[in-house]
C-alpha positions as CSV (number, residue, x, y, z in Angstrom):
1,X,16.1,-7.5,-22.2
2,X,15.8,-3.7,-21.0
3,X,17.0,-1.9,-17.8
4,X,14.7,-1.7,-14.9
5,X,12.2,1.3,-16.2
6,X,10.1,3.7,-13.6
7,X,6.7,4.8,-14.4
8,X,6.0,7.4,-11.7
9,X,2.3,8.2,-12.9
10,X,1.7,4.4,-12.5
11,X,3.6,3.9,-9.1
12,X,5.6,0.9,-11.1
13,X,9.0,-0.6,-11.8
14,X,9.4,-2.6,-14.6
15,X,11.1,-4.7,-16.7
16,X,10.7,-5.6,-20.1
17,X,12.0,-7.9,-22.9
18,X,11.1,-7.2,-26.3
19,X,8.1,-5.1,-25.2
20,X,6.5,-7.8,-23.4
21,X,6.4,-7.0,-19.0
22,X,8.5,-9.3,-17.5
23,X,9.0,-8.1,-14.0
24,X,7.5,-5.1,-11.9
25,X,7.4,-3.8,-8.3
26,X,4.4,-1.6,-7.7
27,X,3.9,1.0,-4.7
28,X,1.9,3.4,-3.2
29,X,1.9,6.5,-2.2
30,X,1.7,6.8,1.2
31,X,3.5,10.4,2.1
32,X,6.2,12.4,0.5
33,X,8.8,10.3,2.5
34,X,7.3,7.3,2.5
35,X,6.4,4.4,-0.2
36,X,4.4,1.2,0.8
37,X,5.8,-2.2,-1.9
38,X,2.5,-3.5,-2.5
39,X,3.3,-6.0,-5.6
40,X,5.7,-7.5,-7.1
41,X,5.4,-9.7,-10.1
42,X,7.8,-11.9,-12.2
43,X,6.7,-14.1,-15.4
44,X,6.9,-17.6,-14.4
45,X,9.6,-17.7,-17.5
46,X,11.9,-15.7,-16.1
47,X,12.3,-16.6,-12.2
48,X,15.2,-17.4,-10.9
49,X,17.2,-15.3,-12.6
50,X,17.4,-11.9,-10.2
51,X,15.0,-10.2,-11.7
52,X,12.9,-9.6,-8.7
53,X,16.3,-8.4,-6.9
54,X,17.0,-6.4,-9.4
55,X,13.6,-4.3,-8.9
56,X,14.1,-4.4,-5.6
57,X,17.2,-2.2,-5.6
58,X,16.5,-0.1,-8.1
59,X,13.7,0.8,-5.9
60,X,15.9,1.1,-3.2
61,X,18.5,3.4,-5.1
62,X,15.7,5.2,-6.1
63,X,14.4,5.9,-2.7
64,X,18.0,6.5,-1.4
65,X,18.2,9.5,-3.9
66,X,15.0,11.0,-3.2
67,X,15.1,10.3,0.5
68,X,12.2,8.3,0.6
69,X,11.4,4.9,3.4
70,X,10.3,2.1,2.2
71,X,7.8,0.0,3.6
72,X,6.9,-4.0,2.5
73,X,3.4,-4.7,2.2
74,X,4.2,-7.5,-0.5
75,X,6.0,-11.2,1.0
76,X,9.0,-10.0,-1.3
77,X,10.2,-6.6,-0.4
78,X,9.2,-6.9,3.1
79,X,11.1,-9.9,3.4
80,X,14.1,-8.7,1.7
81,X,13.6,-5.4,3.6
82,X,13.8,-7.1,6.7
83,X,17.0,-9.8,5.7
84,X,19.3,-7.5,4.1
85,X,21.2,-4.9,5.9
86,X,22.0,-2.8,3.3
87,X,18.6,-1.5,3.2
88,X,18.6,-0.7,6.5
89,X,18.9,2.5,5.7
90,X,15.3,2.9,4.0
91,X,13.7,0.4,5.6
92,X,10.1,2.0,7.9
């Protein structure tokens, strides 16, 4: 199983094992400083393993180093956007 990948031209985080997409956290654009989590998606094979957390930070790192907020739109990130406190910091 790979690394959490970024495709910036498809505004996606993914994950994938053996070429097949496992997991993926998709966002839009909504201004230079802010991204909106509209979707994330793990393969009913692989729940339960911290897959979907491990999107999830990544993103966050990711917006940490390019000073970006984050915004929920999907039940996931905008629940764990709202629960945990280290993401206060990028949280909208």
């Amino acid at each position: 199983m790979s690394k959490v990948q970024h495709n910036a031209e498809e505004h996606q985080f993914y994950i994938q094992n053996n070429g097949e997409l496992i997991g993926e956290m998709t966002y839009s654009i909504s201004s230079e400083s802010l991204y909106i989590i509209d979707h994330t998606y793990v393969d009913d094979k692989y729940r339960g393993q911290g897959l979907a957390e491990e999107l999830m930070s990544t993103v966050v790192d990711y917006a940490r180093h390019h000073q970006i907020k984050l915004f929920g739109l999907c039940p996931f990130a905008k629940r764990q956007l709202e629960t945990k406190l280290e993401y206060a910091d990028v949280k909208y």
